[in-house]
Structures are given as C-alpha cells and as structure tokens.
N, C-alpha and C positions, 0 to 999 in steps of 0.2 A: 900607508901615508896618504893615497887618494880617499880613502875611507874619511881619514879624519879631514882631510880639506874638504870634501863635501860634506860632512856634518857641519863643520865650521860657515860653511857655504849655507845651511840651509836655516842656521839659529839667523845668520845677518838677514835672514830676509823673513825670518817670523818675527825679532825684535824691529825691524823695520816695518814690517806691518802693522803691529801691535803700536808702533810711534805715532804712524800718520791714525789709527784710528784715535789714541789717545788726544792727539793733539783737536781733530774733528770735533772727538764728545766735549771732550771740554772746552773751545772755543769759538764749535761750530763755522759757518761758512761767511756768517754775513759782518757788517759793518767791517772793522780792523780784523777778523779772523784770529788765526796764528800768531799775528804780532803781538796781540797780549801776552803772548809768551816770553816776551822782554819788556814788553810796554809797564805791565804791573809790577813788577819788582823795581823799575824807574820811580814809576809815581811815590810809590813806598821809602825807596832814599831820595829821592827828591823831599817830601813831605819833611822827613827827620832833621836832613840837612836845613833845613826854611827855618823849623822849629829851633835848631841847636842855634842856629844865627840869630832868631830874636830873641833868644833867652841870654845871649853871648856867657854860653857854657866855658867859653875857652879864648877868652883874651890873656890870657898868661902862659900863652903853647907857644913855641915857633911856627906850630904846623898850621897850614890855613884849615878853615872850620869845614869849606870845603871837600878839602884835602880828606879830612880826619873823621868825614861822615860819608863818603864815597867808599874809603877802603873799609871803615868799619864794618857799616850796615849791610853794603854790600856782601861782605864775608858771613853776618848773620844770617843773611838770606838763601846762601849756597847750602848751609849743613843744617839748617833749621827746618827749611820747607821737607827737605828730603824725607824724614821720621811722615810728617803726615801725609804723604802722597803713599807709602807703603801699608800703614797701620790700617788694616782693614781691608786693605787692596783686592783680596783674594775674591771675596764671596760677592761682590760687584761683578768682577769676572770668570767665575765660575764656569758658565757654560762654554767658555772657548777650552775648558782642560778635556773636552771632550773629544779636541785636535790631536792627533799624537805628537805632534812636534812642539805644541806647547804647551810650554813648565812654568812652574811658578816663580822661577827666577828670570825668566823671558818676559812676566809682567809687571817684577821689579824693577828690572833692567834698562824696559821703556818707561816706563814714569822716573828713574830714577835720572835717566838720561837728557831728560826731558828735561826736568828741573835744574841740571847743570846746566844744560843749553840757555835757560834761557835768563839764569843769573851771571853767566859767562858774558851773554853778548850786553847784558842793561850796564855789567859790572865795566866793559870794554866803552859802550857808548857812553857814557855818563864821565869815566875818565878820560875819552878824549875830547869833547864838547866840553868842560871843564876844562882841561888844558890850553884846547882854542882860544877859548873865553878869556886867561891869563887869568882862573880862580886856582888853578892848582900846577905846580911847576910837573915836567914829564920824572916818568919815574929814575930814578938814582940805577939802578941794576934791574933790569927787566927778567933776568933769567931768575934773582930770587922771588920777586913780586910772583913768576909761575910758579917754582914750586912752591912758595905760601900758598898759593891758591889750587894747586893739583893735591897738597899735602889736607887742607880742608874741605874739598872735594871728596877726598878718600874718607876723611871722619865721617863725613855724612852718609855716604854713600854706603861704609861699614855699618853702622847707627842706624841707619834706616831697614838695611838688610836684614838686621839683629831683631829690631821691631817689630818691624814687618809681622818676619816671619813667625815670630813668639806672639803676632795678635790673632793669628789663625785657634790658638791653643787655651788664650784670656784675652774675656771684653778687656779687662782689668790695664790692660798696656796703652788702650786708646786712653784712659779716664787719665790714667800714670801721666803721659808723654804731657800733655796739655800746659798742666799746670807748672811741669819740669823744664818746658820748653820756653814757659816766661820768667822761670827762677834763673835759668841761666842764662838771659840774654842779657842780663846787666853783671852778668860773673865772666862771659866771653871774652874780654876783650877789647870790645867793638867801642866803647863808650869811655875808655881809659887807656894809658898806656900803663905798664909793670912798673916802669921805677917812679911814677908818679905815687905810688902805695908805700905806706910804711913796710920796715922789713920784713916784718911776721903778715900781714896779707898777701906782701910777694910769696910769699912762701908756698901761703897755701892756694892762690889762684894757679899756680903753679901746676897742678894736679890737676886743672883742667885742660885735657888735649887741646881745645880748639887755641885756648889761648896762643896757645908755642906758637901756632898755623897766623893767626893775625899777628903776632910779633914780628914773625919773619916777613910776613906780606909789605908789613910799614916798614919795617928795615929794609927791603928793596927799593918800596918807595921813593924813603926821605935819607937815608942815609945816614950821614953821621952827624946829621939834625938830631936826631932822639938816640936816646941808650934804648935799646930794646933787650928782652929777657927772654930767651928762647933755647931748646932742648930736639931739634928734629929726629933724634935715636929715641926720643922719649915718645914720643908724638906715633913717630911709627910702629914701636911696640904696641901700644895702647890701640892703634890701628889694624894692626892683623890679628891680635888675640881680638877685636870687635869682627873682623870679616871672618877668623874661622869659624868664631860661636854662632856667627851668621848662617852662616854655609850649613853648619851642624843641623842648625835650625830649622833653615830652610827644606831640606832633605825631610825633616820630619815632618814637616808640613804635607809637604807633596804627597808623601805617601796617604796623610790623614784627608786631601782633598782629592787622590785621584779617583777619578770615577771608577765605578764595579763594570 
C-alpha cells in the first residue's frame, strides 16, 4: 500500500511539473502570462456570441442568445481543443522520456488538463459576468450543468487520448482530426437544440456522443424552458470504449517512443 501511495505521490508531481512547464512554453512570462489560459477561449465565445446577436440567429428561442452561446461554444471548446493539444504531442517532448518517471501519458495528462482548466474557468467567468450583467438567468440545477460538463470533459479527454496516441504510429491522424474537427462543430450541439430538428435528424445527431453532454448541460441550465434530448448510459459507453482503446494505444506508443 505505501509502494502505491508513493507512486501515486511521485506521477502528481511529474504531471505537475510537466503543467507548469507546459503552461510557461506556451504562454511564457510576460504581458498577461498564464491568463491566456482562460483569457483565449473568452475572446473566442465572446466573438461568436457578438456574431450570433447581430445575425439574430435566434429570436424565436425562449433562451437568450447569450444564454445559448455561453453554454454552447463553451462546451465546443472543452472536447475540441483537447484532440489537438495531444496529436503530435510526443516528439515535441521527446527528450524528457529520457526521465524514468516520465510517460507518455504524463504528457497527455498535462496538456490535457490544462486545456480543461482553462475552458472550465472562461466557461465559469463568462457565466457569471453574464448573470451579473442580467444577460443570462443563474442555472436551473447546478449539479446537472457539472455533470454535462465533467460528462464532455470525459469525451474529450477519451478522444484526445485515443488521438494522441494513434498519431505517434500516422501523420495521417493530425491531416484526419482537422478537417473532422470543423465537420462536427456544427453537428455537436453547440449551435441547435434536438427537438428543434426534424425527426429523422434527431435521430441521427443522436449518435453523436458530445451531443447527449450539451443536451444535458442546457437541461441544467434552462430547465423545463427547452425539451432536451439526451442518453448519459449512451454517452458513457461510447466514453470508456474511447479511454480503453486510448490506453491500448497509448501503451503502444510508449513502448515505440521509449528510449534504448
């Protein structure tokens, strides 16, 4: 038992080292620093939200526009970015697998965590400055709105694993993801509710995980304001067959990158 608490002891403070250098390279020291780290995923639903309110996408919603580009965008932002902070991750860092205590899923791990962090707190600031403001009412059930959001965390988080770790093996997965990653940002979700859809498109948007994850999120939100369309047994199936083949993955990775 002390064996494995001190393992356990020794990954929190390689993924913790691995966080603050992550967070350094990429944001370095000066001007705002590390606050880009929620600052940029702000600007980004901010921009959308501006855009959907002078196009007035959505004057025949109950929900304010708001409302409906805070929870949306923000949730594309959780399980979207994740895939490309992993794809390729490896041979960037490379020379630290030459630490024995770190693995390649220690380099996932911090950037993956990273990327939660810091669409968790823009997704937090933006909802309540917006609530301040009297643009969006507070959420209907807080504990659903987490788990939509710890539930789409997980997608991403699995999805990026899975990535990742399969771009060690094919360029082929970074060219893939790209283009995949802008076919589904207008099939997620973020930009429509379900029962807004004819029957047969409910159906088949259906079949994407992330959907069910933003379904539930606005169903915490707004309540019995909107019908929402959601399956979380479905969601997390499709989630742990994504982290085991992750994990599979990943394993073979390691072995293909660790040093002689």
């Amino acid at each position: 038992m002390n064996e494995i608490i001190k393992a356990f002891r020794v990954q929190c403070r390689v993924i913790g080292a691995l966080l603050m250098r992550e967070i350094i390279t990429r944001y370095g020291r000066h001007n705002i620093g590390f606050m880009w780290l929620f600052a940029e995923p702000m600007l980004f639903t901010i921009g959308v939200t501006i855009l959907w309110s002078l196009a007035d996408l959505h004057h025949n919603s109950p929900i304010p526009i708001v409302a409906f580009a805070v929870t949306g965008y923000s949730s594309v932002l959780l399980w979207r970015n994740m895939p490309g902070r992993t794809v390729h991750a490896i041979e960037p860092n490379l020379s630290l697998m030459y630490h024995r205590n770190v693995k390649v899923i220690d380099i996932f791990l911090s950037r993956l965590l990273l990327e939660a962090l810091g669409a968790s707190i823009s997704f937090i600031v933006l909802a309540t400055v917006a609530t301040t403001m009297g643009w969006m009412n507070p959420p209907h059930d807080i504990l659903k709105v987490l788990a939509g959001w710890f539930m789409l965390m997980w997608f991403g988080f699995s999805l990026a694993l899975f990535l990742g770790a399969l771009s060690c093996r094919s360029e082929l997965v970074d060219k893939f993801w790209h283009p995949a990653a802008y076919i589904l940002f207008p099939l997620s979700g973020a930009a429509y509710m379900v029962d807004w859809l004819p029957q047969a498109a409910q159906e088949a948007v259906l079949w994407l995980p992330m959907v069910h994850g933003v379904e539930y999120l606005r169903d915490g939100y707004f309540g019995d304001t909107v019908k929402t369309h959601h399956d979380l047994v479905f969601m997390s199936a499709c989630c742990l067959v994504l982290t085991v083949l992750g994990l599979a993955q990943e394993r073979v990775a390691s072995r293909l990158v660790t040093p002689e």
